[in-house]
C-alpha positions as CSV (number, residue, x, y, z in Angstrom):
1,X,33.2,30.0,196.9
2,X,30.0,30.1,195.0
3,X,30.1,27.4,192.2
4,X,27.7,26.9,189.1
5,X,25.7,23.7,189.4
6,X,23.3,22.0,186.6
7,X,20.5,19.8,188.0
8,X,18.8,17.1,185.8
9,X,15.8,16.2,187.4
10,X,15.3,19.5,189.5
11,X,11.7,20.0,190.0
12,X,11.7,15.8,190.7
13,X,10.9,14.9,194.5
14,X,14.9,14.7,195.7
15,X,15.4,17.5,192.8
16,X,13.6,20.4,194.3
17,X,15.4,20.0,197.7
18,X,18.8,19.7,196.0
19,X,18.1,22.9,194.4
20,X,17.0,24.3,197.6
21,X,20.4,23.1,199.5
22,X,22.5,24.6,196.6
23,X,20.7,27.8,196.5
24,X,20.6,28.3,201.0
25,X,25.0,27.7,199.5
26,X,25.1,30.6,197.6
27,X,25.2,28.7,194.5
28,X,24.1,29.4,191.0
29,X,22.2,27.0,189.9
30,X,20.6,25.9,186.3
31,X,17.7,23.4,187.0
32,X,16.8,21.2,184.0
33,X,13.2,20.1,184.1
34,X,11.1,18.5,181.8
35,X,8.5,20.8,179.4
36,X,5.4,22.0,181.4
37,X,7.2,21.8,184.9
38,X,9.4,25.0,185.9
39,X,6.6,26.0,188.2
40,X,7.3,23.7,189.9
41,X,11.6,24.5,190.6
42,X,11.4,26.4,193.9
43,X,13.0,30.1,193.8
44,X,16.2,30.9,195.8
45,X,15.9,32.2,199.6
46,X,19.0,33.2,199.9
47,X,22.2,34.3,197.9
48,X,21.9,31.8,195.4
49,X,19.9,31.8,192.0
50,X,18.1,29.7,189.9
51,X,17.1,29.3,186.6
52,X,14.8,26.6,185.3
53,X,15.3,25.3,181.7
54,X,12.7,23.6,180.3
55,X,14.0,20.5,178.0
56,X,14.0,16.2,177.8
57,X,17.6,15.9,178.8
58,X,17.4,12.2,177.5
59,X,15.8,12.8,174.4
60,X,18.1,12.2,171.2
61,X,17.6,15.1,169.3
62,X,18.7,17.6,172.6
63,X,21.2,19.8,171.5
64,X,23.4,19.4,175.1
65,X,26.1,21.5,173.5
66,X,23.5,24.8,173.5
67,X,22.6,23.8,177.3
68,X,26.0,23.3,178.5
69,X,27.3,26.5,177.4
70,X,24.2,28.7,178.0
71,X,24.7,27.0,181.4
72,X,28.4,28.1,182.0
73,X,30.4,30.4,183.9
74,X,29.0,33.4,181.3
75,X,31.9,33.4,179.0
76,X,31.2,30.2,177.2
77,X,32.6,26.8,178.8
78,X,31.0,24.5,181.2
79,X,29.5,24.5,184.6
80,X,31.6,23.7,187.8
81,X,29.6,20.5,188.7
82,X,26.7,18.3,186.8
83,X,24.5,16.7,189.3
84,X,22.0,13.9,187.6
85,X,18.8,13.0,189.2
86,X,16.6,12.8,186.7
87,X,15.3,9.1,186.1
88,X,12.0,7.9,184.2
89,X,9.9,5.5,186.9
90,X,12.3,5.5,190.1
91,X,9.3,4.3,192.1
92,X,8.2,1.2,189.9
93,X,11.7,-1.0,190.7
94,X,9.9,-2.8,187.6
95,X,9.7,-1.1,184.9
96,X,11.3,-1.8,181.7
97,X,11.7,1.9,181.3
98,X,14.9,2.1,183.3
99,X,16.8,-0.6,181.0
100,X,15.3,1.0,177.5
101,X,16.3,4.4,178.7
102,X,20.1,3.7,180.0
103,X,21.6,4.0,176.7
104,X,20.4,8.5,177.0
105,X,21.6,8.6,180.7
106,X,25.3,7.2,180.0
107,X,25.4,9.2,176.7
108,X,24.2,12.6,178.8
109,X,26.7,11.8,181.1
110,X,29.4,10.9,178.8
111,X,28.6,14.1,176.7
112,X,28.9,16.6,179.9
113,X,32.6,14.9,180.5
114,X,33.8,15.5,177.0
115,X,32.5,18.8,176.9
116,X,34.7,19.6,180.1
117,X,32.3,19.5,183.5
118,X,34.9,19.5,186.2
119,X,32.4,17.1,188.4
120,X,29.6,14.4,187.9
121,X,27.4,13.9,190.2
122,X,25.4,11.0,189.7
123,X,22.2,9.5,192.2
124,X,22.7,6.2,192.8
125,X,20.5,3.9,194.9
126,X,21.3,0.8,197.3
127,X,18.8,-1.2,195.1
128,X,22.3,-1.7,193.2
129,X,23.5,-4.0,195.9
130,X,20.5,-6.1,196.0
131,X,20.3,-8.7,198.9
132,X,23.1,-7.9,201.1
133,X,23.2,-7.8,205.4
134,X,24.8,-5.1,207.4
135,X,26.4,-2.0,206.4
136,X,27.0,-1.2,202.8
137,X,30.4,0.5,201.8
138,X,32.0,1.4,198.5
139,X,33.8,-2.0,198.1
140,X,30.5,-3.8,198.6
141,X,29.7,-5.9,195.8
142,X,26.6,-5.9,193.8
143,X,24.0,-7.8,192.5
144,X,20.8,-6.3,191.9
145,X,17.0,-7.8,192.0
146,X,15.4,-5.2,190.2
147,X,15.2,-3.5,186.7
148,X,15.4,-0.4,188.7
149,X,19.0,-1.5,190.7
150,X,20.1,-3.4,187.1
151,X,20.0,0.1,185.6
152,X,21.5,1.7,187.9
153,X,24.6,-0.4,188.4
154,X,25.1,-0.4,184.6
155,X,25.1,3.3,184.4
156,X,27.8,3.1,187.4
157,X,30.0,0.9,186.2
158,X,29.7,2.4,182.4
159,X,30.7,6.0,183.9
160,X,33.4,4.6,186.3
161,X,35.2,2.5,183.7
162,X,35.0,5.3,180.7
163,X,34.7,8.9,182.0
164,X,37.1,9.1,185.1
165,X,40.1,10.2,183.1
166,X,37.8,13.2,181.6
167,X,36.5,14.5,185.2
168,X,35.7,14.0,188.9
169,X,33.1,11.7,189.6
170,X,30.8,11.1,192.9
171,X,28.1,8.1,192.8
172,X,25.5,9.2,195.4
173,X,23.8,6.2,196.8
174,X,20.8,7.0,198.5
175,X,18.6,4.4,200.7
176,X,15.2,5.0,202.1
177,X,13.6,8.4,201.5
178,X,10.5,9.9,203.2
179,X,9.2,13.5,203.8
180,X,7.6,15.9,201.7
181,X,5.2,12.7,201.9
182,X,2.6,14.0,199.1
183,X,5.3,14.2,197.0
184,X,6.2,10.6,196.8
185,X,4.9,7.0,196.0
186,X,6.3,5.3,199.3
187,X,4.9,3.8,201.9
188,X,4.4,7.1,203.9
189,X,2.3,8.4,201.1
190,X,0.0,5.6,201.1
191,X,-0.5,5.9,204.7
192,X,-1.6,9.8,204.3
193,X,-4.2,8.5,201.7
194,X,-5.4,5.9,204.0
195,X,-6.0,8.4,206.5
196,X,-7.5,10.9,204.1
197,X,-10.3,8.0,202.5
198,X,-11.2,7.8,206.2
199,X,-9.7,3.9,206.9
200,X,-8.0,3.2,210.2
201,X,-6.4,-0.1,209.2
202,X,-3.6,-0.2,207.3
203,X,-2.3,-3.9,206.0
204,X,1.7,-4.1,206.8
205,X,4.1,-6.5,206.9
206,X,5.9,-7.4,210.3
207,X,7.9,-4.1,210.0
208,X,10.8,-6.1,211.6
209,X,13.2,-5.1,208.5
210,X,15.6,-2.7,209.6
211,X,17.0,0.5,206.8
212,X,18.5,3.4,206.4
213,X,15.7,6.2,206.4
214,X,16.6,9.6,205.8
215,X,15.0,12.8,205.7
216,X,14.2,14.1,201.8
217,X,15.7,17.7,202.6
218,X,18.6,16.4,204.3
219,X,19.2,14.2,201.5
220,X,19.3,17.2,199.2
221,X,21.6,18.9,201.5
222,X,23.9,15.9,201.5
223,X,23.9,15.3,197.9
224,X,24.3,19.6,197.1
225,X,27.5,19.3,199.7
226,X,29.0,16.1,198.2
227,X,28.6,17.3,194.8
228,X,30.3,20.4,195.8
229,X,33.8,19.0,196.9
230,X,36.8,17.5,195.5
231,X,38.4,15.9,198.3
232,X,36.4,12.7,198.3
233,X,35.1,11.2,195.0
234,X,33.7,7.5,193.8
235,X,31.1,6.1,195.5
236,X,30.0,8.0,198.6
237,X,26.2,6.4,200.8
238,X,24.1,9.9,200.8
239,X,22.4,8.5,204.2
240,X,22.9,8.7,207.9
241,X,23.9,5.0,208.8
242,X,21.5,4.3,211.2
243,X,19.7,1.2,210.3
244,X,15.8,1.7,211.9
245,X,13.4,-1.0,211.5
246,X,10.8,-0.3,209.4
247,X,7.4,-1.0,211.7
248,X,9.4,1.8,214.6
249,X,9.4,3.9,211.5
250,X,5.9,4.1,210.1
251,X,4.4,4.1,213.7
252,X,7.0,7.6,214.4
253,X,5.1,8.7,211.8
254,X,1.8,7.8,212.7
255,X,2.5,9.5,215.4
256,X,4.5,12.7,213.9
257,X,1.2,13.4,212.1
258,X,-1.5,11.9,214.2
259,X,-3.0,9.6,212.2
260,X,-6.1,7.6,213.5
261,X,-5.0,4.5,211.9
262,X,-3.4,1.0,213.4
263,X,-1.3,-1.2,211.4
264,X,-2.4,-4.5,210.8
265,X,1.2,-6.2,210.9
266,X,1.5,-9.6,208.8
267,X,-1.3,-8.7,206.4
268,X,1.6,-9.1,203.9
269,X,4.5,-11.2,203.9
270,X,7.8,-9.5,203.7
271,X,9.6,-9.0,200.2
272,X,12.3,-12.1,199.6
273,X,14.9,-9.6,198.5
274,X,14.5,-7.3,201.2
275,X,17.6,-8.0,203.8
276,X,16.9,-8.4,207.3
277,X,18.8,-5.3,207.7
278,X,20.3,-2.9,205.4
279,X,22.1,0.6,205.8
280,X,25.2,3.1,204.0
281,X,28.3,3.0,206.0
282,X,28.3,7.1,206.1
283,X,31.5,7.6,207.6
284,X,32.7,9.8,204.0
285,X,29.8,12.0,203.6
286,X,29.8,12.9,207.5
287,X,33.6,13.8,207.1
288,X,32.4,15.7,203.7
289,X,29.4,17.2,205.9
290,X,32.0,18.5,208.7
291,X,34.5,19.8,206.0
292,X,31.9,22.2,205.0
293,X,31.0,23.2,207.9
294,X,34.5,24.1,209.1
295,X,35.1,25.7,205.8
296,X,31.5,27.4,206.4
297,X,32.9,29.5,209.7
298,X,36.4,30.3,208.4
């Protein structure tokens, strides 16, 4: 059944596919994007629709009320499901943006479960768990390395501990993200630059750290379906479990796009808080995935 979603974040890099996944669902979907960039929320190819709203979620003076009700079923009310991706500097794990900015994302959030959203969606990140080996699970504890994964596991434990008697909540934790390259500050999109100033070298580390690397538009598509259930809630790994080092990786997609460029491994030492290997134990969202899918040909 068709559901109302609001996005935060929805013309962000994850944000546009999300939007994409929801809408391919049939979904209505209201995409909140910051002033000046609704051209760039994509339009529905199938049965869904979209609307983009253009307004700083985070800012103070917001008036959420108006934006949750303009956003609801039509008769007033709330939508089905809140799903929050937008986040100031999610590519520089440094900046002190993410702690000066956590007191608007917890009171956005708190504000959508008081004015009844049946389901939060929230995008986590493994940078939560800091320097951990092996697979990561719900129970895993955390200790973050990062202003970026400090944030982060506030806002989770803030929303866990005050809003789950007011509404369902899913925290999505992604892990590594590539595709839609240009559209990204990782290591991918630095490559594609290389390649473009003309260099053939490219200074790496020993790529020997293994992650969890997932697609960007099947990490929308994870996060629309997860976001769309009941059945499982609390923290769910948005990922595919497979932990791939990262030096196989980058040279797959050397390859993928035929680059004319060589890596020169050890030009950089490894980062100290990067684990030898690191990856989501995805055993809920592949039973969420195959749930839908079921309920997809009945």
């Amino acid at each position: 059944m068709p559901q109302h979603v609001l996005v935060t974040g929805a013309a962000g890099y994850i944000g546009r596919h999300v939007v994409n996944a929801l809408s391919d669902r049939g979904d209505r979907v209201t995409a909140v994007v910051r002033p000046g960039s609704a051209e760039r929320v994509p339009a529905p190819k199938r049965a869904g629709s979209v609307e983009a709203v253009e307004l700083d979620v985070l800012a103070p003076e917001t008036d959420l009320d108006a934006l949750l009700e303009a956003a609801g079923p039509g008769d007033g009310g709330a939508p089905d499901a809140f799903i929050h991706l937008a986040w100031e500097k999610g590519f520089a794990h440094a900046a002190p943006e993410h702690l000066l900015r956590l007191s608007d994302h917890y009171r956005v959030l708190r504000h959508a479960a008081q004015a009844g959203v049946g389901r939060l969606a929230v995008l986590g990140s493994m940078h939560e768990v800091g320097y951990h080996e092996g697979a990561i699970t719900a129970d895993t504890p955390t200790n973050p390395l990062s202003l970026y994964g400090i944030a982060k596991d506030a806002l989770r434990r803030s929303v866990f501990a005050s809003l789950g008697e007011l509404t369902e909540l899913l925290w999505l934790r992604a892990y590594y993200i590539y595709g839609d390259d240009r559209n990204n500050q990782s290591i991918f999109t630095k490559l594609l630059e290389a390649a473009d100033a003309g260099k053939t070298t490219f200074p790496f580390t020993t790529g020997t750290r293994k992650f969890d690397f997932i697609r960007v538009e099947e990490l929308g598509r994870q996060i629309a379906v997860a976001a769309s259930q009941s059945e499982v809630t609390g923290v769910i790994n948005v990922s595919t479990g497979t932990p791939v080092s990262l030096g196989e990786q980058v040279e797959a997609f050397i390859a993928e796009h035929g680059l004319d460029i060589a890596l020169e491994y050890g030009a950089f030492p490894d980062r100290p808080y990067d684990s030898p290997v690191i990856y989501g134990d995805a055993t809920e969202i592949t039973q969420i995935l195959a749930a839908d899918e079921r309920a997809s040909r009945n």
